[in-house]
N, C-alpha and C positions, 0 to 999 in steps of 0.2 A: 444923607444917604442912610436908607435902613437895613437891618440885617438882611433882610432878603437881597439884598443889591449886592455883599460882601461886606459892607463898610462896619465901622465900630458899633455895638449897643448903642444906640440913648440912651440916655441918663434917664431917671425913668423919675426921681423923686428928687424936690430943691432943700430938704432937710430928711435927717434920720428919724423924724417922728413920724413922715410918711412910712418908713417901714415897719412899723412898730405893730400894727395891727390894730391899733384903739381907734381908729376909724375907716368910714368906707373905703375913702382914698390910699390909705398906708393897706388894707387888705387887699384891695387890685393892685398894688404897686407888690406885695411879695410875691402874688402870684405868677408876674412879670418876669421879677425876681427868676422865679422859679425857672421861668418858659426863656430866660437867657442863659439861666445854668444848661438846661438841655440843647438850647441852642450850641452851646460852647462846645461840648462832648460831642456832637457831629463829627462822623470821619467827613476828610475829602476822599482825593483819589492819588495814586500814586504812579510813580516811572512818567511815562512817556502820558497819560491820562491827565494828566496835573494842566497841560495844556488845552484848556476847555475848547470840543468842538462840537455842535448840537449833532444828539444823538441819530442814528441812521435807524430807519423803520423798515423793514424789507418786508416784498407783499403778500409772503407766509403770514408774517406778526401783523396784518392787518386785515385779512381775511374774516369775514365774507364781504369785505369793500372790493370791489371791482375799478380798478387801476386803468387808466392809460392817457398816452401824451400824445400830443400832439407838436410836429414841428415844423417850423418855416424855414428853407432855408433859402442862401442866395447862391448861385454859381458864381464862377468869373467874367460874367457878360453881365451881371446884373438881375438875371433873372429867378424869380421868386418860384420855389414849388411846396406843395406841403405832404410832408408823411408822418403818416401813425405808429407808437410805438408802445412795447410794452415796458410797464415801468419794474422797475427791479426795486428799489429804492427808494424813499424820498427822506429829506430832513427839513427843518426852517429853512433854512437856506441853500438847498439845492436839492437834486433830484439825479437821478441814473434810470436809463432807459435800454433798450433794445430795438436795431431797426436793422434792417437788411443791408447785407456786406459791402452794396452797387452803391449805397447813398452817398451823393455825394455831399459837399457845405458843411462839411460835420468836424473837419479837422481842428487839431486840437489848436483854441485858441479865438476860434472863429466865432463871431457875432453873430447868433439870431435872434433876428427883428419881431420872433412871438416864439413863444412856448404857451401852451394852454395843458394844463394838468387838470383831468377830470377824474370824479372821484364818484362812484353811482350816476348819479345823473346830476351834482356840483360841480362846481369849478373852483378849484381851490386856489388854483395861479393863473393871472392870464397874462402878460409883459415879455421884457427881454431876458437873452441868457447866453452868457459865455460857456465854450466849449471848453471845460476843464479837463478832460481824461475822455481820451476819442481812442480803443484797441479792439483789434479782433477777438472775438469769444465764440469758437466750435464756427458757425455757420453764420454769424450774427455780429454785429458791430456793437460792442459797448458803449454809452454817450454817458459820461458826466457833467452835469450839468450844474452853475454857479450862478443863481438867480439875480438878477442884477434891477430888478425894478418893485422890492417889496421882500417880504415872507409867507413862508407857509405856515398857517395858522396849524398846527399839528396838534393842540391838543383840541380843538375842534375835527380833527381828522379820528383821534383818539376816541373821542364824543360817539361821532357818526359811526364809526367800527363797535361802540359798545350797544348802541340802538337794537344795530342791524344782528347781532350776535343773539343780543335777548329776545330780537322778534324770531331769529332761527331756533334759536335752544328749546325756547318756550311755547313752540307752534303755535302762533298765534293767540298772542296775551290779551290781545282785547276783544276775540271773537267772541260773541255767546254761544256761539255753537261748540268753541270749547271750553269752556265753563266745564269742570267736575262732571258736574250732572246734568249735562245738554243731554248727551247720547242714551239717555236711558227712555227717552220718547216727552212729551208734551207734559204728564202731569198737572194741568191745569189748575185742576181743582186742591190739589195737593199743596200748587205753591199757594193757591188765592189763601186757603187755609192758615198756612203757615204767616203770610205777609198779614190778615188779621190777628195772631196771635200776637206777632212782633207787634203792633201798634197798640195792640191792649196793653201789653207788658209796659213797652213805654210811656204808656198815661196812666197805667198803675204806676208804675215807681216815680212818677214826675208828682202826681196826688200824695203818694208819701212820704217821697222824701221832705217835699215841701211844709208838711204837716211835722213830722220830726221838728222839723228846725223849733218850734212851737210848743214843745214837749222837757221839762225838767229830765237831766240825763237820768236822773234813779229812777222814773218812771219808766222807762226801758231796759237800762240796762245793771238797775239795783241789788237783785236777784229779791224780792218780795214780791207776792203777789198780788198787788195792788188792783182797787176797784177800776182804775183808769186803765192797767194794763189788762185786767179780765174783758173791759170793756173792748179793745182793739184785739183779741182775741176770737171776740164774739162777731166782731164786724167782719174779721177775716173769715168764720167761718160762714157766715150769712152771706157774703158776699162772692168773695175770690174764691171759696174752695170749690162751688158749682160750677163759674166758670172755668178753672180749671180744670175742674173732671170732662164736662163738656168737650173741651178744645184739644184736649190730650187724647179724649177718647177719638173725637170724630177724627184727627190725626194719624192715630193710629187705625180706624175702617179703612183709612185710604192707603195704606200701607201694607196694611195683615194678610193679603192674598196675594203680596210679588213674591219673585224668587227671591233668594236671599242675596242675588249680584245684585239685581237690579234693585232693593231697596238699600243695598250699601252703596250705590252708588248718589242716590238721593241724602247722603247722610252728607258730605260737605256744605248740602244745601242750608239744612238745618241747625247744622253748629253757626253756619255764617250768622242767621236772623237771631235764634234766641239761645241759645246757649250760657251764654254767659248772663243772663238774667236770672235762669233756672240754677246756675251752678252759685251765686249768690250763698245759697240756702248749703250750712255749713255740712249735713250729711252727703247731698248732692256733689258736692265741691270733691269729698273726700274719694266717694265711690269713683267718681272723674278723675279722680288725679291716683288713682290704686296705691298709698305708700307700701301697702307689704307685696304689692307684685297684683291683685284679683280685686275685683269691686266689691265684692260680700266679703267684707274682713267683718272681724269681730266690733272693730269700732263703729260699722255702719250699720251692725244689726244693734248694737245698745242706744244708737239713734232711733232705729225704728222702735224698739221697746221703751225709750222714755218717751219720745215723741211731743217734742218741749218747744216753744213758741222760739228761737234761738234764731241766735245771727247777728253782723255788727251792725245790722242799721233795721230801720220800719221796715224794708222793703222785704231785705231778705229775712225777718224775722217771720212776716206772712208766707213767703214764696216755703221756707221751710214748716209751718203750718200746712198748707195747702198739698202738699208734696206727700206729707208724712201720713197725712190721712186719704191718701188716693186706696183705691183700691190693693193694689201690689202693696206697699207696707200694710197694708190694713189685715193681708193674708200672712201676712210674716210675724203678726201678732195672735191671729184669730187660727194658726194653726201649732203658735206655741199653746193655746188654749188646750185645743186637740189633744195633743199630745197629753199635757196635764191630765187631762178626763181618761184616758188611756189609763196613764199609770196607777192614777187612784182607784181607776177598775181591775186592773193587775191587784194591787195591794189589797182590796178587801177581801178575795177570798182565804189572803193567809194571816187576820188579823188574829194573834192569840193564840197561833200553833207551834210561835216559836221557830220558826225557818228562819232560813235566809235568803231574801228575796235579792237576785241578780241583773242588773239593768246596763243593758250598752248604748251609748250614744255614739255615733260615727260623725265626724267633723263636728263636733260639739259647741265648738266656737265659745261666746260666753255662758254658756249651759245654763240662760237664762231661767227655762222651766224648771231645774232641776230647784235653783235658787229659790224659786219661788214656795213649792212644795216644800221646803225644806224649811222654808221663813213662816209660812203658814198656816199646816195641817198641828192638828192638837193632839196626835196621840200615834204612836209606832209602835206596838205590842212584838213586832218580827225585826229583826235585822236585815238590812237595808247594804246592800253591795253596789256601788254605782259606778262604771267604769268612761272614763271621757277619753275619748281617741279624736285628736286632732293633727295635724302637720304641721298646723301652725301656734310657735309656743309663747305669743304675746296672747294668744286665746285661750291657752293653757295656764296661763300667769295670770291674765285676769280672774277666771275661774275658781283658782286656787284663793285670790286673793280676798276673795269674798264666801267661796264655802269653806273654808279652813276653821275660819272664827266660828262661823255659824254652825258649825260639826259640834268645836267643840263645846260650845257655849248649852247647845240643844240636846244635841245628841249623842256623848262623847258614850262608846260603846257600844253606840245600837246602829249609829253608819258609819260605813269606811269608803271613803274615793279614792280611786284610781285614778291617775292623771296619765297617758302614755302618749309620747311624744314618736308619731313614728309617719310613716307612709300608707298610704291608699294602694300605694302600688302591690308595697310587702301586704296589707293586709291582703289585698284577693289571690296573691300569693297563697296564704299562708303561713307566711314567716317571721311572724310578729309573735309576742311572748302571750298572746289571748287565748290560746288555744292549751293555755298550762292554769288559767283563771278559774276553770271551772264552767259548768253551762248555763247560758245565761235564759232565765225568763222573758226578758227582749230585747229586743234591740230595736232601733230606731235611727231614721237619719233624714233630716227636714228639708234638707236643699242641697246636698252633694249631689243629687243626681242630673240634677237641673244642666252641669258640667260633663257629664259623663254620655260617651257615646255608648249605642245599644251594645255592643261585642264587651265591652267591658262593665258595661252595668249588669249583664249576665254573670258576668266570672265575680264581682262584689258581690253581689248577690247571694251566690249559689254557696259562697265560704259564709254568709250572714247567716245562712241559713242554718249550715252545720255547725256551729255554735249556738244554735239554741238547742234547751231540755224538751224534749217530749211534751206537748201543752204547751209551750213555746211560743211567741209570735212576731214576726218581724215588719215594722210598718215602716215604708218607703215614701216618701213626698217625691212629687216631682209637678212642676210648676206647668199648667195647663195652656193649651195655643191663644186662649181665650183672654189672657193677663191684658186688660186694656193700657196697661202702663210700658207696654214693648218700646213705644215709640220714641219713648222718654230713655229709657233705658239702652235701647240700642244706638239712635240717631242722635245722642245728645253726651252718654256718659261711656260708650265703647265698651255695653254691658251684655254681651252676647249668651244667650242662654238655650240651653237643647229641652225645646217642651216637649212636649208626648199630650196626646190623648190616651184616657182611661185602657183604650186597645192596645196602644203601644206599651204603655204602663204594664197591662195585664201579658202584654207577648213576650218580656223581658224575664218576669216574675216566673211564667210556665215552663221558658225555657231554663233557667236555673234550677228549680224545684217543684220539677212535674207532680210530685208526689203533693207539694204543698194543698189547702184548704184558702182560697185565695178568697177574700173578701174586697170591699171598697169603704172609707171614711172619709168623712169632706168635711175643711173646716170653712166656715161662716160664711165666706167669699163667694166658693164656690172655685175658686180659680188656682188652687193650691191640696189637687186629693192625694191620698193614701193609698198606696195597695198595700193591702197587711193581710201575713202568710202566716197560716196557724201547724205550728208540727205535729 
C-alpha cells in the first residue's frame, strides 16, 4: 500500500549509502526523503470530519455545468414511470435531487431500477439507486440518492466544469475572430508583412546560430577587435541592416496612417511573431523592459552613442547592429551632432572677452555632447557655465561621473557644472532654484518633448524662454511623424512617442513666446528638427 492509500512510507533505500548523495540513486532517494518529510506534516481533519465521506458538490460550485436527473420509479402494482429532476448535489457516490411533491416510488428506502445523471450533454451515471433521504423541501420533494451500481467520476465532473468556465470567461478562446486584433478589420497585407519578417528572422538566426557553433569564443565574445569579428560586422552590415530597414520601414507604411486604437490594437499581433528576436539585441531588450520606469533612460541613449556590435550570441549581436544603425538611433546621434555645431557657434563669438558663457540642458540624461566638447575642443579663452537638469539621478550620476574628472583634469577654473536633480513639473512652474543661476545664453533639450503633450509643452517652454539673456536662444527637438522606426518602437517595445510636425512644433513655440525670432535646424536624418527661439 502507498502513501496515497493511507498505508506506511516505503522504504525507499536498502542501505545508507543510498542516501548519501554520491550517487544518482542516493540523490533520488533524498529527494524522496524529502517529499515523505512533507508527506508526514500533512493535517488530516478533525471532530466528526475524521470519519471520511466523499465530498458534496452542490450546483452553484459547478456552474456553468447544467445538471439534471432523471428517475425510474415503480409503484405498488409494478408499474414503471419516469420523472425529471433537478439535482441539488452530487458526490462519488450519490446524488440529491428535486422532484415534485405528488411523486410517488421515492420513499425512503425504495429501489430504483435506473437513475441517469446528465451533465451538459454526458452522462456521468446510468444504473440503480436506493432512496436514502426522501423530505419535503417548500414545494418540492428532496431525494437522496445512494448509488448502488458504480461511481461518479467527479474529478472528471471537476474537468468538464473547468473547460466550460474558460470557454465562458475567456469568450471564446479558440475563435480568430477573437483574437486581440481580429476587430480591428482584415489588414492583409500588414500580417503577410509581418509573417515574412518572422520567417527571415528565423533563417537568420537559424544561419547564425549555426555558424557560431564554429567560431572560437574570443572571437565573439573577447572584447578585441579582431579581423574575423570586423569581418561578421561588415556582413551584417552588407547584408541584414538593408533588410532590415526595408521590412521595418514597409511595416511601419502599413501602419503610419491608422488611429492610434486601431494600430494599438494590431500591437498583440506583432509582439506574438517577432519580438522576442528583436528584443535579443541587448539596448532593445532594455528600452522593452523600462528598469527606471521610461524606455529613453540614460542607459539606452549611451547604446545608441556607442553603437557597438553587442549581445550574447551571433544572432543578437547583428540584430543589435542592425537596429542601432536604423534611422531613429541614427537621429539620436546625428542630432547630438546638432546640438555640438550649436554650441561651438554660441562660443566663438565670445572667444577672448573673457565672459561667462551660460548653457542649459533640460533632461540632460548622459550629457553626452557636453562630454564630448569638453574631451575635444583645444582651446576656452571665456568661462564656461553648464547647467544639467534632469529627474532622473542615475543620469545625473552618470554625467557627474565622467565630467568631474574631465573638468578637472582640462579645465579646472574655466568650467563649472551644475548638476540639479529636480522636476519638469517645478521647472515650468517656476519653482526650481534656475531662476537664481543667472541668465543663460541657451538652453536646449533633444527629446523631452517628444513626451509632452502641446498645453504643457507651452507652459516649458514659455519658462525656457524667460531664462535666457537677450541674444538668447532656446532650441527644442521634437521627433517628426516621419520616424520610419515607429513601428518597432511602438508594436514591439511599448515606446509611445507624441511627434509633431514642423507646424505643430512651430504652434507650441508661438504660443509660449510670441515675441520670440523663431528659426528651424535639422539634423542629418531629417527625422528629429529643432525649433530654436532667438530673444
Amino acid at each position: 500500500m502507498d502513501a496515497s492509500q493511507g498505508g506506511p512510507p516505503t522504504p525507499l533505500a536498502d542501505n545508507p549509502h543510498d542516501l548519501t548523495g554520491t550517487s544518482t540513486r542516493g540523490s533520488a532517494a533524498r529527494k524522496a526523503v524529502d517529499a515523505q518529510h512533507d508527506y508526514a506534516m500533512l493535517d488530516g481533519a478533525s471532530g466528526r470530519a475524521v470519519f471520511f465521506r466523499p465530498q458534496r458538490m452542490g450546483a452553484d460550485e459547478l456552474a456553468p455545468l447544467r445538471l439534471g436527473v432523471t428517475f425510474t420509479t415503480r409503484d405498488d402494482t409494478g408499474t414503471s414511470s419516469e420523472i425529471s429532476g433537478a439535482v441539488v448535489d452530487v458526490s462519488q457516490s450519490g446524488l440529491a435531487g428535486l422532484v415534485p411533491l405528488d411523486t410517488t416510488g421515492l420513499g425512503q428506502g425504495a429501489l430504483l431500477p435506473r437513475v441517469v445523471l446528465h451533465i451538459d450533454d454526458a452522462v456521468f451515471y446510468d444504473g440503480r439507486a436506493t432512496v436514502a433521504v426522501s423530505r419535503r423541501q417548500g414545494d418540492e420533494t428532496r431525494v437522496g440518492l445512494a448509488l448502488t451500481d458504480g461511481l461518479i467520476d467527479v474529478d472528471q465532473v471537476k474537468y468538464l466544469r473547468d473547460v466550460r468556465r474558460w470557454d465562458r470567461d475567456a469568450k471564446a478562446p479558440l475563435d480568430s475572430a477573437h483574437t486581440p486584433w481580429a476587430h480591428v478589420g482584415d489588414h492583409a497585407e500588414f500580417k503577410a508583412e509581418l509573417l515574412d519578417l518572422r520567417l527571415y528572422l528565423d533563417e537568420t538566426q537559424a544561419r547564425l546560430d549555426e555558424f557560431e557553433q564554429r567560431l572560437p569564443w574570443a572571437v565573439l565574445h573577447g572584447g578585441t577587435q579582431s579581423p574575423a569579428l570586423q569581418g561578421l560586422i561588415d556582413l551584417t552590415t552588407r547584408d541584414l541592416q538593408p533588410e532590415f530597414d526595408r521590412r521595418v520601414g514597409s511595416l511601419f507604411n502599413l501602419v503610419r496612417e491608422l488611429p492610434v486604437e486601431e494600430s494599438k490594437a494590431l500591437v498583440p499581433l506583432s509582439e506574438r511573431m517577432v519580438r522576442d528576436h528583436f528584443v535579443t539585441a541587448p539596448w532593445l531588450h532594455r528600452a522593452w523592459k523600462k528598469p527606471l520606469g521610461y524606455a529613453g533612460d540614460y542607459q539606452v541613449m549611451n547604446h545608441m552613442y556607442r553603437c557597438q556590435f553587442e549581445g550574447p550570441t551571433l544572432f543578437a549581436k547583428a540584430m543589435s547592429w542592425a537596429s542601432l544603425h536604423a534611422p531613429s538611433p541614427e537621429a539620436v546621434r546625428t542630432r547630438k551632432a546638432l546640438i555640438k555645431q550649436m554650441l561651438h557657434e554660441l562660443f566663438a563669438p565670445h572667444l577672448g572677452q573673457g565672459t561667462t558663457v551660460r548653457v542649459l540642458s533640460v533632461a540632460s540624461g548622459p550629457a553626452q555632447e557636453m562630454f564630448e566638447i569638453l574631451r575635444d575642443i583645444d582651446e576656452l579663452p571665456h568661462k564656461l557655465e553648464i547647467v544639467l537638469f534632469d529627474q532622473d539621478p542615475g543620469a545625473l550620476a552618470f554625467a557627474h561621473g565622467r565630467l568631474h574628472h574631465l573638468v578637472d583634469r582640462r579645465w579646472q577654473g574655466r568650467v563649472k557644472v551644475i548638476y540639479l536633480h529636480d522636476t519638469i513639473r517645478r521647472l515650468a512652474a517656476g519653482h526650481t532654484v534656475l531662476g537664481t543661476l543667472g541668465a543663460m545664453d541657451a538652453v536646449y533639450s533633444t527629446g523631452l518633448y517628444d513626451y509632452l503633450p502641446h498645453h504643457f509643452a507651452v507652459k516649458l517652454t514659455r519658462r525656457l524662454f524667460q531664462l535666457l539673456k537677450p541674444g538668447g536662444w532656446a532650441a527644442i527637438g521634437n521627433m517628426d511623424y516621419a520616424n520610419p522606426n515607429r513601428w518597432v518602437m511602438e508594436h514591439l517595445l511599448d515606446w509611445w512617442l507624441i511627434f509633431r510636425s514642423r507646424d505643430e512644433m512651430r504652434a507650441f513655440a508661438s504660443e509660449a513666446a510670441p515675441e520670440a525670432t523663431l528659426s528651424f535646424r535639422t539634423e542629418a536624418t531629417g527625422i528629429n528638427p529643432f525649433v530654436v527661439m532667438q530673444r
